[in-house]
C-alpha positions as CSV (number, residue, x, y, z in Angstrom):
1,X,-34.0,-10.8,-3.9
2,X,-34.7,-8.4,-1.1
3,X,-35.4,-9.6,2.1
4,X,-38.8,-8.3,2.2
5,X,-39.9,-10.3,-1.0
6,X,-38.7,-13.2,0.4
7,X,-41.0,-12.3,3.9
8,X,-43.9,-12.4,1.5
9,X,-42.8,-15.5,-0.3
10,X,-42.7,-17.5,3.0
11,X,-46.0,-15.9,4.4
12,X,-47.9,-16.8,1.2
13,X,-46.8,-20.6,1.7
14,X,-47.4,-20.3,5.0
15,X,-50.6,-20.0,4.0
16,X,-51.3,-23.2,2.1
17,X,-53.1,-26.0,4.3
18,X,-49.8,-28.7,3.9
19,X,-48.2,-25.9,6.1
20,X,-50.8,-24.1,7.9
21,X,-50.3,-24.5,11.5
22,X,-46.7,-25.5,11.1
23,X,-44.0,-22.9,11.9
24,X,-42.1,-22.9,9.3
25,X,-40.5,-18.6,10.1
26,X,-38.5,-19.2,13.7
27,X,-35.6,-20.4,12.3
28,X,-35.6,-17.5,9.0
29,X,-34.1,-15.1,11.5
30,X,-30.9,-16.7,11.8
31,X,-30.9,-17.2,7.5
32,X,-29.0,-15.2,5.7
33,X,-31.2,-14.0,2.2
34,X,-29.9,-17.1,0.5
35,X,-30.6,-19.7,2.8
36,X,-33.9,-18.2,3.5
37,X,-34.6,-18.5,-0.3
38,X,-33.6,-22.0,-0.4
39,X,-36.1,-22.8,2.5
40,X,-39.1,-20.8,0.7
41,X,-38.2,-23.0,-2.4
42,X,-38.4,-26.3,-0.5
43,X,-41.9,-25.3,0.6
44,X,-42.7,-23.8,-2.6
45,X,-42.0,-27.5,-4.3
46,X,-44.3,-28.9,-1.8
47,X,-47.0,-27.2,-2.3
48,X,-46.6,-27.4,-6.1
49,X,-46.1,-30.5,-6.2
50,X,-48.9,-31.0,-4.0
51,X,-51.5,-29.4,-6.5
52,X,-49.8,-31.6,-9.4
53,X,-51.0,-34.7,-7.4
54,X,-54.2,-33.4,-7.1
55,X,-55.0,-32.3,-10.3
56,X,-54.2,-28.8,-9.5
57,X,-51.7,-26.7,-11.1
58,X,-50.7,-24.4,-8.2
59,X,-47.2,-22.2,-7.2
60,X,-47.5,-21.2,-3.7
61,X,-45.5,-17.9,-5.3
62,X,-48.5,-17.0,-7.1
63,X,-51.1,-17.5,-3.8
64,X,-52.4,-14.6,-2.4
65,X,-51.6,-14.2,1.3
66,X,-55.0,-14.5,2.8
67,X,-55.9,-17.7,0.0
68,X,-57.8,-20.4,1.2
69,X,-57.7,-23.6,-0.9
70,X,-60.3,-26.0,-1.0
């Protein structure tokens, strides 16, 4: 995956309120494009299985970047 995909990836879970407010990019710089994958996925499971637990069947790849949940 390019490294510009994965940009998008981590600014669409950014997004979600679990990480809203949390910087969860400084570190991406020094990442090399698999390790920055494996951090997007880790969030990505969060937020997934966030909306599980809530009744909600949500992947954070799938948000748009300017999504507000409820």
């Amino acid at each position: 995956m390019k490294r510009v995909e994965l940009h998008a990836r981590l600014k669409a879970v950014q997004q979600h309120e679990l990480v809203r407010g949390k910087d969860i990019t400084t570190l991406t710089a020094f990442m090399d494009n698999k390790e920055l994958e494996q951090h997007i996925e880790r969030y990505e499971q969060i937020v997934e299985n966030h909306g599980k637990k809530n009744g909600k069947e949500t992947q954070a790849a799938s948000l748009p970047a300017n999504s507000e949940t409820p």
